[in-house]
C-alpha positions as a printed Julia matrix, in Angstrom:
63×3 Matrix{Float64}:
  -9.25   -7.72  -19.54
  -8.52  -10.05  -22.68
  -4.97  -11.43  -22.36
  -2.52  -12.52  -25.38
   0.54  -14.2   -23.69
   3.93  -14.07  -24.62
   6.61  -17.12  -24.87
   6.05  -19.43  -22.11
   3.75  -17.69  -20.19
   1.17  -19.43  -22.5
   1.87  -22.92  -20.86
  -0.16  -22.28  -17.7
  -1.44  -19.08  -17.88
  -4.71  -19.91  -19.73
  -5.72  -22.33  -17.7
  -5.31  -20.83  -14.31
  -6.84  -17.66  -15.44
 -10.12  -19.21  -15.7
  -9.96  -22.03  -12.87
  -8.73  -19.56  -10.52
 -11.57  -17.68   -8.67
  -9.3   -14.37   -8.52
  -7.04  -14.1   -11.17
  -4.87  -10.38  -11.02
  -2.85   -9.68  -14.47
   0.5    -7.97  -14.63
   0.54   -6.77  -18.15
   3.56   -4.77  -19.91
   1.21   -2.97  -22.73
  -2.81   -2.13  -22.41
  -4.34   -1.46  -25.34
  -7.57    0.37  -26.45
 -10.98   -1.51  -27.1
 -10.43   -3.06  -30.52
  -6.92   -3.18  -31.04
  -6.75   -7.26  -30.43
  -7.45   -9.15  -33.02
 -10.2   -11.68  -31.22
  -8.57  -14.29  -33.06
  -5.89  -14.02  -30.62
  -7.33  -13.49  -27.66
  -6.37  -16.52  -25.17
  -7.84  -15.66  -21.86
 -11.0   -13.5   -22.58
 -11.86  -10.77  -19.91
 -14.2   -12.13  -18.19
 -12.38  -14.43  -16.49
 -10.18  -11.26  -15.18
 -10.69   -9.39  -12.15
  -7.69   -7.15  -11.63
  -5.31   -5.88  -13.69
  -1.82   -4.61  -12.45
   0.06   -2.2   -15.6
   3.48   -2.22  -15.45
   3.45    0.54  -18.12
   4.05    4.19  -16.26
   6.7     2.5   -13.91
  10.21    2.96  -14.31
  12.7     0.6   -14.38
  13.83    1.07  -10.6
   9.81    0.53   -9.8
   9.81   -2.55  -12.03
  12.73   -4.27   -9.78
């Protein structure tokens, strides 16, 4: 559930992941435990509830 963002995603993204009371990720890459450096770490995981991988799709999924 801990989010790094990516180019302008990082303008809002932050801050509506932890006002919102849901807040549902699409990420492009998950990771194993550890592989973040916590120094960049925006959104930690705990303000995550749900998170949608866009990593076994293909590209006609994706469209």
């Amino acid at each position: 559930g801990n989010l790094v963002y990516r180019k302008a995603a990082r303008n809002f993204g932050p801050i509506m992941a932890t006002a919102a009371k849901t807040t549902i990720v699409e990420v492009s890459q998950l990771v194993a435990l550890g592989d973040l450096d916590p120094e960049n770490i925006i959104t930690p995981g705990i303000f995550v509830q749900r998170v949608f991988s866009l990593e076994n799709l293909t590209a006609a999924q994706r469209a």
